[in-house]
Backbone as a chain_set.jsonl record, in Angstrom:
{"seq": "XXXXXXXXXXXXXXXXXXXXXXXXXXXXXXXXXXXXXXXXXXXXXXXXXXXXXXXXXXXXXXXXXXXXXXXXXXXXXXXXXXXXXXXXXXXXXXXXXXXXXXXXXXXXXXXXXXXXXXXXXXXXXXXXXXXXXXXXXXXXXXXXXXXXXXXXXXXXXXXXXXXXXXXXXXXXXXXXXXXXXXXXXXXXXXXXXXXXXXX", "coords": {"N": [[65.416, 29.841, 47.84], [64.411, 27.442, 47.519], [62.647, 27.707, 49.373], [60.958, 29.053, 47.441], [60.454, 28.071, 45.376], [58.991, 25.426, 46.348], [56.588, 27.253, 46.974], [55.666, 27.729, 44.406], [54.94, 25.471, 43.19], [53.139, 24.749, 44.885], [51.515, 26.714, 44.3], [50.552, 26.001, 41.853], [49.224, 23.499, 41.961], [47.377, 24.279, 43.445], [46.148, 25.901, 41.388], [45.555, 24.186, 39.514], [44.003, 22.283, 41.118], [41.76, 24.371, 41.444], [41.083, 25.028, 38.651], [39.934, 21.953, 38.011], [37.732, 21.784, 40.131], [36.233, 24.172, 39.31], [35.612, 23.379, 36.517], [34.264, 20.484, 37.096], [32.502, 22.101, 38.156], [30.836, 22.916, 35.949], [30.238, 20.63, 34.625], [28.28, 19.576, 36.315], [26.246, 21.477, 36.194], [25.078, 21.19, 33.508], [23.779, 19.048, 33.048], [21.141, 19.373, 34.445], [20.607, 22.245, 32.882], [20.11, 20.819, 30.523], [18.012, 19.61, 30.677], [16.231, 21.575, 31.545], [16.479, 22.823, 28.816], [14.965, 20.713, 27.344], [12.354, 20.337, 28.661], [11.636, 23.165, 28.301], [11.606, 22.842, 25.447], [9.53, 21.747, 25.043], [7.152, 22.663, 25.97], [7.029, 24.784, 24.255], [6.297, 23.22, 22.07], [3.423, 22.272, 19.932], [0.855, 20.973, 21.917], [-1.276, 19.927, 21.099], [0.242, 17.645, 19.586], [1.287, 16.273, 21.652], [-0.552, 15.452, 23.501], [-2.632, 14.173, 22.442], [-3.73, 11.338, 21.271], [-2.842, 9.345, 18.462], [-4.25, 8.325, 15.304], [-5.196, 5.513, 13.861], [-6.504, 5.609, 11.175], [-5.193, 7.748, 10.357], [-2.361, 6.954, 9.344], [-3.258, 4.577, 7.777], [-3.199, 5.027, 4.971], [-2.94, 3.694, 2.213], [-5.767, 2.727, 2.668], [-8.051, 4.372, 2.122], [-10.208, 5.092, -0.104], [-10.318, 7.191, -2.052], [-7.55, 8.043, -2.641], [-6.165, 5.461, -2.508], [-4.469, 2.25, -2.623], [-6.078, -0.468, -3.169], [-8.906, -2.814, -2.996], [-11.51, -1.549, -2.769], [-10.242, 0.979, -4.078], [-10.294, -0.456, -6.673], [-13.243, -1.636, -7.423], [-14.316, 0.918, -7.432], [-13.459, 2.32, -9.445], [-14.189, 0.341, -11.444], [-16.917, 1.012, -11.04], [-17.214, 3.636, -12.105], [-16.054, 3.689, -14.562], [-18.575, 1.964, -15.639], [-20.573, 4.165, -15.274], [-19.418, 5.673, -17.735], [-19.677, 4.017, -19.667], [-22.746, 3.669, -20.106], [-22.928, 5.875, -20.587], [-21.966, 6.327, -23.079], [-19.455, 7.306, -23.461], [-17.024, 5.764, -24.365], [-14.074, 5.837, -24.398], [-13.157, 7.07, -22.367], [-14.737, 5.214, -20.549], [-12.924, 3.35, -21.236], [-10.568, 3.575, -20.252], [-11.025, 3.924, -17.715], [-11.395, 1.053, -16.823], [-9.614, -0.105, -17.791], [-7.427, 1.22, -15.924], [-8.206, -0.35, -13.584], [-8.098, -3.042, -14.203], [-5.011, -3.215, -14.722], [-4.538, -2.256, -11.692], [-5.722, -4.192, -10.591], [-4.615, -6.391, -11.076], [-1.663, -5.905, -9.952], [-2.126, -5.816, -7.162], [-3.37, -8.529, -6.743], [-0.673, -9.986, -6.91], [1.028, -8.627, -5.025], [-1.078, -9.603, -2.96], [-0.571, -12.702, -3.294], [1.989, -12.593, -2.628], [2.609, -12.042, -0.251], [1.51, -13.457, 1.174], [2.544, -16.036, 0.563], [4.823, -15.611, 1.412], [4.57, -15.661, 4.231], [3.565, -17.558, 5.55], [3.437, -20.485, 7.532], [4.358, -18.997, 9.335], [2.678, -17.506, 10.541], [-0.475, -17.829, 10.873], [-3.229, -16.334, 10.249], [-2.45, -14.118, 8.726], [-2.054, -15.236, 6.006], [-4.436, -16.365, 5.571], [-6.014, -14.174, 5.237], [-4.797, -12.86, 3.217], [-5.013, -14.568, 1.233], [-7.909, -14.575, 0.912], [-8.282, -12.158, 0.11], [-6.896, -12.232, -2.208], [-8.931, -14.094, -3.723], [-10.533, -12.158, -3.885], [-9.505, -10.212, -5.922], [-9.037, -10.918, -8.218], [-11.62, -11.705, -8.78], [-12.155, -9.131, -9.5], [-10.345, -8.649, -11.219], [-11.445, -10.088, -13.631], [-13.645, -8.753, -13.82], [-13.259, -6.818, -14.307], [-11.755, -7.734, -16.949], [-13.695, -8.232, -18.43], [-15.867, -6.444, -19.094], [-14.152, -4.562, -20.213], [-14.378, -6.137, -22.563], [-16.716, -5.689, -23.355], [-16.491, -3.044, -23.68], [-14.726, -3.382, -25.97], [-16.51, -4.805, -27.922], [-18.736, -2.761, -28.472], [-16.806, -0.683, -29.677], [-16.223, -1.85, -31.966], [-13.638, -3.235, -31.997], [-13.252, -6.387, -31.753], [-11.396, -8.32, -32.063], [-9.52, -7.13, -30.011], [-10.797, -8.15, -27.663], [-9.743, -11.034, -27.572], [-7.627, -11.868, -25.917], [-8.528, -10.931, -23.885], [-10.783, -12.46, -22.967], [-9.716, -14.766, -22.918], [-7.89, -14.961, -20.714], [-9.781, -14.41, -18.588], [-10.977, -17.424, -18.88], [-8.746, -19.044, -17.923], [-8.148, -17.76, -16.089], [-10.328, -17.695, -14.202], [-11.61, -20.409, -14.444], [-13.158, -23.175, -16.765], [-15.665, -24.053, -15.075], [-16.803, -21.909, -13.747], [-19.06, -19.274, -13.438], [-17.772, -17.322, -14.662], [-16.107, -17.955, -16.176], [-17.297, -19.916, -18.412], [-19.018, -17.89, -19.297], [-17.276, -15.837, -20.617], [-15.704, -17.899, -22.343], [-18.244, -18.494, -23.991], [-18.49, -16.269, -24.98], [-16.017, -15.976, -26.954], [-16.833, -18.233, -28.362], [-19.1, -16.991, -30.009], [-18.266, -14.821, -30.789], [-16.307, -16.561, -32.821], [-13.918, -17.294, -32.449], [-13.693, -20.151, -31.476], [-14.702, -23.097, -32.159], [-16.057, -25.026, -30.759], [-18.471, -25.528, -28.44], [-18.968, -25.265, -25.093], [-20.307, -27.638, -22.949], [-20.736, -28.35, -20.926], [-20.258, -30.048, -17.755], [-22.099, -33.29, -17.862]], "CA": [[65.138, 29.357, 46.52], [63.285, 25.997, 47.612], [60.814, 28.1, 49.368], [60.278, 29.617, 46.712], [59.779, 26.144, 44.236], [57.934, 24.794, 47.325], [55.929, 28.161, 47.229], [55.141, 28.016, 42.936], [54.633, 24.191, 42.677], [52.319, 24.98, 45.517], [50.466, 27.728, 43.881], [51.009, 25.127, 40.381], [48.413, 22.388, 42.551], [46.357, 25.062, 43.744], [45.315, 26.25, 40.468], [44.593, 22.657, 39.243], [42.849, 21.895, 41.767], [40.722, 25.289, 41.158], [40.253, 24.281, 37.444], [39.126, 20.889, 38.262], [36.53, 22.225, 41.116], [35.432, 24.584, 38.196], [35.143, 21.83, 35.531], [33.176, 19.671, 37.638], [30.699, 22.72, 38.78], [30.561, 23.221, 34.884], [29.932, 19.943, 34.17], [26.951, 19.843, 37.316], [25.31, 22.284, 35.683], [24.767, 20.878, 32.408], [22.412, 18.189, 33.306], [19.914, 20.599, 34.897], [20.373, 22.876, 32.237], [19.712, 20.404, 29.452], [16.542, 19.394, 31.315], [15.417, 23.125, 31.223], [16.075, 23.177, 27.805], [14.382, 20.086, 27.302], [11.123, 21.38, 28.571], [11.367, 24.327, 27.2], [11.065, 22.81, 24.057], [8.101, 20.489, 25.133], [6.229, 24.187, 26.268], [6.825, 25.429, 22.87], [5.465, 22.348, 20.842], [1.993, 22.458, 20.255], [-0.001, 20.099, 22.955], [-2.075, 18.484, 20.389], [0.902, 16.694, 19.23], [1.465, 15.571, 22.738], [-1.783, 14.972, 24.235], [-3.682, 13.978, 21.424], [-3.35, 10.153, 20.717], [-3.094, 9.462, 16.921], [-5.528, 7.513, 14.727], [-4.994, 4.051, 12.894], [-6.849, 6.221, 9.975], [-4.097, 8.656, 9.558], [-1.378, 6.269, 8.882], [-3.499, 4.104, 6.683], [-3.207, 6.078, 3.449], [-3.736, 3.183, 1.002], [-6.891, 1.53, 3.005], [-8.84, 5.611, 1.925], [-10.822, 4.867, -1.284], [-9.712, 8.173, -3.163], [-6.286, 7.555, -3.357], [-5.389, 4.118, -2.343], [-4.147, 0.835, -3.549], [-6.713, -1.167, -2.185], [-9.713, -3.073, -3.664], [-12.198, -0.694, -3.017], [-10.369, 1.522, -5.165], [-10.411, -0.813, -8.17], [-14.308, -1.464, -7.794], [-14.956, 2.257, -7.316], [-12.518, 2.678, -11.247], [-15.299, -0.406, -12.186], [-18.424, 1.62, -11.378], [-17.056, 5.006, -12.486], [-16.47, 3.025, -16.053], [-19.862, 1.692, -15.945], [-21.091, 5.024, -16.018], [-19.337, 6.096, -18.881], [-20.299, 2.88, -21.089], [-23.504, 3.407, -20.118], [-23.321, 7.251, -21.209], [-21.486, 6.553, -24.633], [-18.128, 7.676, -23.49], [-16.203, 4.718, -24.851], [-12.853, 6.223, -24.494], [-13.034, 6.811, -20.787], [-14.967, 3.565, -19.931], [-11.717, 2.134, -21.246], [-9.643, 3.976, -19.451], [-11.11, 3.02, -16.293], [-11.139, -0.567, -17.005], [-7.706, -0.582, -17.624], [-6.716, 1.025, -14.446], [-9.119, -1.377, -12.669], [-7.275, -4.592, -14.499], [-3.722, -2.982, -13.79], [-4.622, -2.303, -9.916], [-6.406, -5.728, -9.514], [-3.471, -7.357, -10.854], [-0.831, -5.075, -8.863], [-3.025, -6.139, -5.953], [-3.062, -9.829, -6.88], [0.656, -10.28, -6.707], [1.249, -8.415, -3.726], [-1.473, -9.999, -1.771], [0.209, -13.325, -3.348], [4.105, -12.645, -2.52], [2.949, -11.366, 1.171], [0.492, -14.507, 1.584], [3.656, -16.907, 0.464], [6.14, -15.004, 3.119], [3.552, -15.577, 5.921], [2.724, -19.43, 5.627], [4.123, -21.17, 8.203], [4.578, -18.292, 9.922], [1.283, -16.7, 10.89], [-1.601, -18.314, 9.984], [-4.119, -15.489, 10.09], [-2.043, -13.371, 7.166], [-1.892, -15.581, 4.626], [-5.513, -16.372, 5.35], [-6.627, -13.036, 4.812], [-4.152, -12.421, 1.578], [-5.817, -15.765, -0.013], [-9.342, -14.036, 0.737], [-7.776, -10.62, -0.873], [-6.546, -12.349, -3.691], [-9.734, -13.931, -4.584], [-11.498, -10.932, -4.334], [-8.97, -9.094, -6.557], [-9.459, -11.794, -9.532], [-13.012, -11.416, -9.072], [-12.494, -7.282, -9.545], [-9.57, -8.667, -12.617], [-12.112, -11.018, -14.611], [-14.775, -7.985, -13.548], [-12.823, -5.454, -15.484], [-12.012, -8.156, -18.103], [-15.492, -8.716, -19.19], [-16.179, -4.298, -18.879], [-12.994, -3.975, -21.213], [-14.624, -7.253, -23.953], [-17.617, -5.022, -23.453], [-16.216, -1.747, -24.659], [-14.408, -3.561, -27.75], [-17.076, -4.847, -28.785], [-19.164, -1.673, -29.094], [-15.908, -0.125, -30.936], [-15.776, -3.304, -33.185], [-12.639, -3.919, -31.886], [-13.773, -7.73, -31.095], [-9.709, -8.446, -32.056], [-8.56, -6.894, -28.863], [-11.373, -9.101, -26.846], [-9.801, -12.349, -27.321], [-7.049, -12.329, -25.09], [-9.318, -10.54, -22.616], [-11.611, -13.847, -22.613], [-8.947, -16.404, -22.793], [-7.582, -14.664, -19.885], [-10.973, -15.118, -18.119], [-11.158, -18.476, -18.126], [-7.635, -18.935, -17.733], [-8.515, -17.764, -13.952], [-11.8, -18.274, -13.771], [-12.134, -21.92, -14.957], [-14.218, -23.222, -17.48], [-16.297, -24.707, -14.351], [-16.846, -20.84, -12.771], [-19.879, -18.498, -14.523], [-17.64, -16.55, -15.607], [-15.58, -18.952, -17.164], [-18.277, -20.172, -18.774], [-19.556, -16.672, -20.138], [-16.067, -15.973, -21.743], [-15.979, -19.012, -23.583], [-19.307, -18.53, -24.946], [-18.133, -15.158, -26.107], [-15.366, -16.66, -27.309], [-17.319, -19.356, -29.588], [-19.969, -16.186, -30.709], [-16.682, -14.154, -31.828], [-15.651, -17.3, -34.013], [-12.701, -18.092, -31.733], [-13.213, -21.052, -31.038], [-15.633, -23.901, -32.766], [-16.539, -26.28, -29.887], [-19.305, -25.153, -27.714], [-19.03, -25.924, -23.906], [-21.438, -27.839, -22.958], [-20.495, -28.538, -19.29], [-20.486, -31.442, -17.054], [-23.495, -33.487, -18.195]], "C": [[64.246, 28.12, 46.575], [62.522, 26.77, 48.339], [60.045, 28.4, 48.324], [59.788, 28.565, 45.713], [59.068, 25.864, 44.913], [56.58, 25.677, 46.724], [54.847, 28.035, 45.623], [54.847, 26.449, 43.025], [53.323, 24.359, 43.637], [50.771, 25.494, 45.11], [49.493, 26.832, 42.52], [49.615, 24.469, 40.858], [47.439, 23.076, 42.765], [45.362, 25.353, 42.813], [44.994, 25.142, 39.501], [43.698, 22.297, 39.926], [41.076, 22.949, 41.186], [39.996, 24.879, 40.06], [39.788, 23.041, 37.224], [37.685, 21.506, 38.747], [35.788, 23.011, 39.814], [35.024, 23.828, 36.977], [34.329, 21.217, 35.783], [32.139, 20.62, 37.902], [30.327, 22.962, 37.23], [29.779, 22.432, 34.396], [28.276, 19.484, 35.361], [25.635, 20.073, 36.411], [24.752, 21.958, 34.563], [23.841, 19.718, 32.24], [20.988, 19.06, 33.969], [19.481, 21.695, 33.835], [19.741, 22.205, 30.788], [18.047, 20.015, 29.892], [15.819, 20.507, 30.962], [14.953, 22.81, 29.681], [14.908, 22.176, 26.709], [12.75, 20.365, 27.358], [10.472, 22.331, 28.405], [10.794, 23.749, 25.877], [9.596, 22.229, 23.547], [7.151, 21.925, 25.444], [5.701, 24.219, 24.832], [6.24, 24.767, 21.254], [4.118, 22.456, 21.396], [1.992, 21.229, 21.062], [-0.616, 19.306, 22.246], [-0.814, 17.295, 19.778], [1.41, 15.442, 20.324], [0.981, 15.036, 23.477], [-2.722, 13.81, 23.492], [-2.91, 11.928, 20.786], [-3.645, 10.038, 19.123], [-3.737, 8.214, 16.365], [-5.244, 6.761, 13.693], [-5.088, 4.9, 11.617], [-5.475, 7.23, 9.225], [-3.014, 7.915, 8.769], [-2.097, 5.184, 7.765], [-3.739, 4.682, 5.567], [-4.029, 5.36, 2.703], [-5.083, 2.488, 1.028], [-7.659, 3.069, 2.049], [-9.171, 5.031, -0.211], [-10.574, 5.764, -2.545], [-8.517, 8.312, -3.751], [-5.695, 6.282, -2.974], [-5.27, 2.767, -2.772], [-4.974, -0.213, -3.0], [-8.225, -1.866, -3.452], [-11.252, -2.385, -3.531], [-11.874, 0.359, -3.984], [-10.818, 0.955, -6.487], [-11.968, -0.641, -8.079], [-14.776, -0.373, -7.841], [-14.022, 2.635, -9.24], [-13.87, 1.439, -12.054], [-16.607, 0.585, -12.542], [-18.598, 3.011, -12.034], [-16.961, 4.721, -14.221], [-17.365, 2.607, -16.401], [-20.874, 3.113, -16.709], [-20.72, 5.62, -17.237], [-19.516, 5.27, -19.884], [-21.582, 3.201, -21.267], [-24.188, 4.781, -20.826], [-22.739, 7.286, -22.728], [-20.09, 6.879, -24.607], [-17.315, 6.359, -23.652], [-14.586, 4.696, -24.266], [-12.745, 6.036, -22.462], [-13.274, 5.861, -19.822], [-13.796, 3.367, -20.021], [-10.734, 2.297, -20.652], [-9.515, 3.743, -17.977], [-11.077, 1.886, -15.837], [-9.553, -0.731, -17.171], [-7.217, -0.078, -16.364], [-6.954, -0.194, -13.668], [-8.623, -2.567, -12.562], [-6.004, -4.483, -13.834], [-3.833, -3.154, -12.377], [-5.042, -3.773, -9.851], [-4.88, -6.372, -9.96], [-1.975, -7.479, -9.91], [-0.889, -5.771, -7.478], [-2.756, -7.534, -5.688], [-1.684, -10.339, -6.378], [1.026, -9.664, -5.231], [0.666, -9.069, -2.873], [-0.818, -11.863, -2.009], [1.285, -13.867, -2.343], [3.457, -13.006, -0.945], [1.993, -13.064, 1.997], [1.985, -16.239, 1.248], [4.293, -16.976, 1.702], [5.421, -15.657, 4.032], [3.266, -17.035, 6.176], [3.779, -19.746, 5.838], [5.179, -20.281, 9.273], [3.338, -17.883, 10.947], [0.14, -17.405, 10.354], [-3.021, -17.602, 9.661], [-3.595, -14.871, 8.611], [-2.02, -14.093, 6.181], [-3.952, -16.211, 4.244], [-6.056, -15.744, 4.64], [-6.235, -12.477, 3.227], [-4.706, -13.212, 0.857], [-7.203, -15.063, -0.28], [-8.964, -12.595, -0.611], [-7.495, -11.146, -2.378], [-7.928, -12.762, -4.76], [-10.543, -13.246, -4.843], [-10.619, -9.899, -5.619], [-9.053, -10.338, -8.251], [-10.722, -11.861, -9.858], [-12.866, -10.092, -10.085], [-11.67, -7.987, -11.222], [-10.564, -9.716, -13.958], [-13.673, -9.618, -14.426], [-14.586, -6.816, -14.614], [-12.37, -5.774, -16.847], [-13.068, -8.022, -19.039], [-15.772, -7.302, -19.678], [-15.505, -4.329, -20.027], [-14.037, -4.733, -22.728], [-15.95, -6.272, -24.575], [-17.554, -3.664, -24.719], [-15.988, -2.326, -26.196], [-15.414, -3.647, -28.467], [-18.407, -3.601, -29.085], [-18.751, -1.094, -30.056], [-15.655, -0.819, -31.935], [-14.199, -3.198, -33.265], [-12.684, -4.996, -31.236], [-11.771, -8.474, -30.986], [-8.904, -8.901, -31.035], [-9.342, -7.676, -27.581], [-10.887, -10.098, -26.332], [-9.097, -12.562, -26.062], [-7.476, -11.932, -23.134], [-10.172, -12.046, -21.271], [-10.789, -14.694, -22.293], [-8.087, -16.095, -21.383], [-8.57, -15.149, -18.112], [-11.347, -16.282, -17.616], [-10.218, -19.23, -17.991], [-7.783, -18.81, -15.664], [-9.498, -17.406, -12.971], [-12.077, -19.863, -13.531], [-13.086, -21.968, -15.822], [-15.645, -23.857, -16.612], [-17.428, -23.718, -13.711], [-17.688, -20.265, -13.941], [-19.146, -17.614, -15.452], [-16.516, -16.702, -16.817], [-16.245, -18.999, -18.084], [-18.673, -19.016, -20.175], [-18.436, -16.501, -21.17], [-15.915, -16.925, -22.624], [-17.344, -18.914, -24.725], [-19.261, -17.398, -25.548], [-17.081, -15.207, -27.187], [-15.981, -17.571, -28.913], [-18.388, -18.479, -30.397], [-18.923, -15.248, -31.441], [-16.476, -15.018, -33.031], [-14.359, -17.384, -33.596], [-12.087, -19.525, -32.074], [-14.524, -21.847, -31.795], [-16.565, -24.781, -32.061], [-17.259, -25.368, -29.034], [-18.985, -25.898, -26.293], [-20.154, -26.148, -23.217], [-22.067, -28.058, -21.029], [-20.58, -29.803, -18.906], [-21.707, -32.304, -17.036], [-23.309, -34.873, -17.492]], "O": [[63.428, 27.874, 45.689], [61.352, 26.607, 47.991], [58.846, 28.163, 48.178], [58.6, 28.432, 45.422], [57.964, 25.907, 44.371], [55.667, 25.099, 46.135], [53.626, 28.194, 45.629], [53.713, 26.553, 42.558], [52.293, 24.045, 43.041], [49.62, 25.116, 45.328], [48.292, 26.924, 42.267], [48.678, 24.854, 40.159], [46.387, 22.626, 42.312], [44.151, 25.231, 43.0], [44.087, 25.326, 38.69], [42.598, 21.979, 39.474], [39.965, 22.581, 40.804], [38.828, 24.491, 40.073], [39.158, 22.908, 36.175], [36.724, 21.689, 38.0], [34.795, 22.472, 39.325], [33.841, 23.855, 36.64], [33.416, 21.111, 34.965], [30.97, 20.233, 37.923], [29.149, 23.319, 37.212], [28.77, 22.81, 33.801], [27.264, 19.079, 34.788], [24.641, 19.431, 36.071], [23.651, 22.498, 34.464], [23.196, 19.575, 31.201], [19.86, 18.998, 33.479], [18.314, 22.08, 33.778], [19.026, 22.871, 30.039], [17.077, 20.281, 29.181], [14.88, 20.461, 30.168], [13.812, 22.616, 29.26], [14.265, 22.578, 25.739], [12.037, 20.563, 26.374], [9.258, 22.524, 28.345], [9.742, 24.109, 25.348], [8.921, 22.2, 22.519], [6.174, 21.899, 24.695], [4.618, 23.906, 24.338], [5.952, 25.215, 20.144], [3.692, 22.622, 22.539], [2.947, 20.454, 20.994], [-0.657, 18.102, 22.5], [-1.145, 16.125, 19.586], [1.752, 14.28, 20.106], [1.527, 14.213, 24.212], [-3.323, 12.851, 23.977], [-1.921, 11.603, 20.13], [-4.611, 10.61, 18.619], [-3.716, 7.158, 16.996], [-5.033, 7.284, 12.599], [-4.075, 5.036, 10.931], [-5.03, 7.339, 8.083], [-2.785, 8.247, 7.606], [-1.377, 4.953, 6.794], [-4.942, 4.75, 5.312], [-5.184, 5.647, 2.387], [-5.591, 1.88, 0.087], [-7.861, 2.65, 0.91], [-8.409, 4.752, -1.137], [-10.587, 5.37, -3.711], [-8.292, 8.595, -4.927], [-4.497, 6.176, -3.239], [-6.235, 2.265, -3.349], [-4.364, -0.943, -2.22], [-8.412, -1.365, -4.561], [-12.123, -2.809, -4.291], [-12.765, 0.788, -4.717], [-11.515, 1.573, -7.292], [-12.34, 0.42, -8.579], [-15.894, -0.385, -8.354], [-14.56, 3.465, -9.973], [-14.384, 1.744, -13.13], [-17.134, 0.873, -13.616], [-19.663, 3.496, -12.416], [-17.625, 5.365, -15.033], [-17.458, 2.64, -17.628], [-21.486, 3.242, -17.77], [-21.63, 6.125, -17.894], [-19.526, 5.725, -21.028], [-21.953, 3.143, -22.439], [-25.289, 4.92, -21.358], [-23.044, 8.205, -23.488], [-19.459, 6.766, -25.658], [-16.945, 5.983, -22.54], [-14.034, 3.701, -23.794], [-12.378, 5.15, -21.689], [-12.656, 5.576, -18.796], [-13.247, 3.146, -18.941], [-9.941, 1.383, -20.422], [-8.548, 3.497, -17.258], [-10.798, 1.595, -14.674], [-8.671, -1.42, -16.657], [-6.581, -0.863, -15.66], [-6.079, -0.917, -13.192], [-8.539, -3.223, -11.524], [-5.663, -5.134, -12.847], [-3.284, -4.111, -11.832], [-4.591, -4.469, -8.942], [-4.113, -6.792, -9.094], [-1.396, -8.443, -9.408], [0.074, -6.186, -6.834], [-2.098, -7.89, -4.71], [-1.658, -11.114, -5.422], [1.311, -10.466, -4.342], [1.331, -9.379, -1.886], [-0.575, -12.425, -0.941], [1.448, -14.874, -1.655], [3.731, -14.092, -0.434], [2.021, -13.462, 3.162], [1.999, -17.275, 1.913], [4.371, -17.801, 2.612], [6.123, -16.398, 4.722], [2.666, -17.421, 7.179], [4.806, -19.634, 5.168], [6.243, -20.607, 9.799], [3.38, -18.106, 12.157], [0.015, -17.415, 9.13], [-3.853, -18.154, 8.941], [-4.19, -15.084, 7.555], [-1.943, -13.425, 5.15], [-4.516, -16.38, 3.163], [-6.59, -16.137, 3.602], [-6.943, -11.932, 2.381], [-5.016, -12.813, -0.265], [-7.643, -14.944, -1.424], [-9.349, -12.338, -1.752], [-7.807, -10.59, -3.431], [-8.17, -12.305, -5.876], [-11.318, -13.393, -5.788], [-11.191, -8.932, -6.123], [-9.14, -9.789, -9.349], [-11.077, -12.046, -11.022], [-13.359, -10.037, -11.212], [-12.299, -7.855, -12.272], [-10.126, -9.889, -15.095], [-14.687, -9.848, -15.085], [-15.329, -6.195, -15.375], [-12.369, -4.967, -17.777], [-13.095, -7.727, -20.234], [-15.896, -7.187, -20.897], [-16.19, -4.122, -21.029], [-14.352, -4.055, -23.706], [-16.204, -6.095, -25.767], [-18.072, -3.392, -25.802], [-16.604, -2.035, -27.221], [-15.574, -2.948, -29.467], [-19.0, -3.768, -30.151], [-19.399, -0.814, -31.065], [-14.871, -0.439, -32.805], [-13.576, -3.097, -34.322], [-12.238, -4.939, -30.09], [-11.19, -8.944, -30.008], [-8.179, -9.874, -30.828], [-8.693, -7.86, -26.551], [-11.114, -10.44, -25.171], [-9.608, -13.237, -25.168], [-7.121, -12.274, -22.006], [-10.21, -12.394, -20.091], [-11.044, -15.454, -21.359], [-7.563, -17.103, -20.909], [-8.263, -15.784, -17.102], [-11.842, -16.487, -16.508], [-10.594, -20.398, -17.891], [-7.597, -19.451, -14.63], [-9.593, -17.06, -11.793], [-12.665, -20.36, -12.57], [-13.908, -21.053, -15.872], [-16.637, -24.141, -17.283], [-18.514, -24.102, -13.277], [-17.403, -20.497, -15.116], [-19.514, -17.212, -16.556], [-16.188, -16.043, -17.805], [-16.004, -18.119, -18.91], [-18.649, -19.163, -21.397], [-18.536, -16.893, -22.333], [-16.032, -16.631, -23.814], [-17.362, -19.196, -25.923], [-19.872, -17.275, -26.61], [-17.22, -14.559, -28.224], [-15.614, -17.488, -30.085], [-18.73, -18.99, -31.464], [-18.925, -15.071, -32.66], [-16.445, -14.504, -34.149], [-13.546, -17.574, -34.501], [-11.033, -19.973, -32.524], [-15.46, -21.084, -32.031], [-17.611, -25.221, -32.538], [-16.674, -24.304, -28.832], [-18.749, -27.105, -26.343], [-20.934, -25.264, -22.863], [-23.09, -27.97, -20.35], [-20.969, -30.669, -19.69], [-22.462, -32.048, -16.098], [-24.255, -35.657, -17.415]]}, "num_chains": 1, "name": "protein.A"}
């Protein structure tokens, strides 16, 4: 009877042991095999995704002039409204001028905020956002003036004013186009005092 316990506890160790030894060759195998499948999968992807280094251009979406938030779009919404003032289409000039104001101002604030964050951090980025901004107040006093334009064709001179007073608001009365606004301003009947400038 104890051989026989000897004999089954025996057999008991044996077949642990076995299912260990098999466990571990199971577990062997599964690093080699994930490898396979690994490069398998690298076979079966295309090569250009893998070879092929990818291009600043792709990932810049909004720098692309057709659809992006950028100040080439606004002046390209300026000159596309030019042509329609210049063809009689009133309606659509104005429509492009108003994108043109919206985006520059959009523009403005962002290159702003991001030119705040960065100072005293970086001193290149907030450089470049100050340059951006005054180019995007240029494009927003550019599409002002376009818009004062249209009204006053439609003899809506009305909707001008706050166009102008806007103008030299962030232009200056010092800056031409300060300057110009005001004097449209005092030919409207705005305003009574003529600017005469720094004499």
């Amino acid at each position: 009877m104890l051989f026989q316990q000897l004999v089954e506890s025996l057999n008991y160790y044996q077949m642990q042991f076995y299912k260990e030894k098999l466990f571990l060759c199971k577990m062997i195998w599964r690093v080699p095999i994930t490898a396979l499948a690994i490069s398998i999968s690298f076979f079966f992807t295309s090569v250009k995704y893998i070879a092929e280094p990818t291009k600043a251009h792709d990932y810049r979406i909004l720098a692309n002039e057709e659809i992006g938030l950028n100040l080439n779009s606004v002046e390209k919404l300026i000159t596309e409204g030019d042509k329609y003032l210049l063809n009689g289409n009133y309606t659509v000039a104005r429509k492009n001028y108003d994108k043109a104001r919206d985006m520059s101002k959009l523009l403005l604030g962002f290159y702003n905020d991001l030119s705040t964050s960065f100072k005293g951090v970086d001193a290149l980025i907030p450089r470049e956002m100050d340059i951006n901004s005054r180019q995007a107040l240029s494009l927003l006093t550019k599409s002002n003036l376009r818009l004062v334009a249209v009204f006053r064709k439609i003899n809506k001179t009305e909707l001008a004013v706050p166009l102008l007073v806007e103008v030299v608001r962030i232009s200056s009365p010092s800056n031409t186009d300060g300057q110009k606004a005001y004097k449209l301003l005092f030919e409207l009947g705005f305003v009574d005092t003529p600017y005469v400038g720094n004499k």
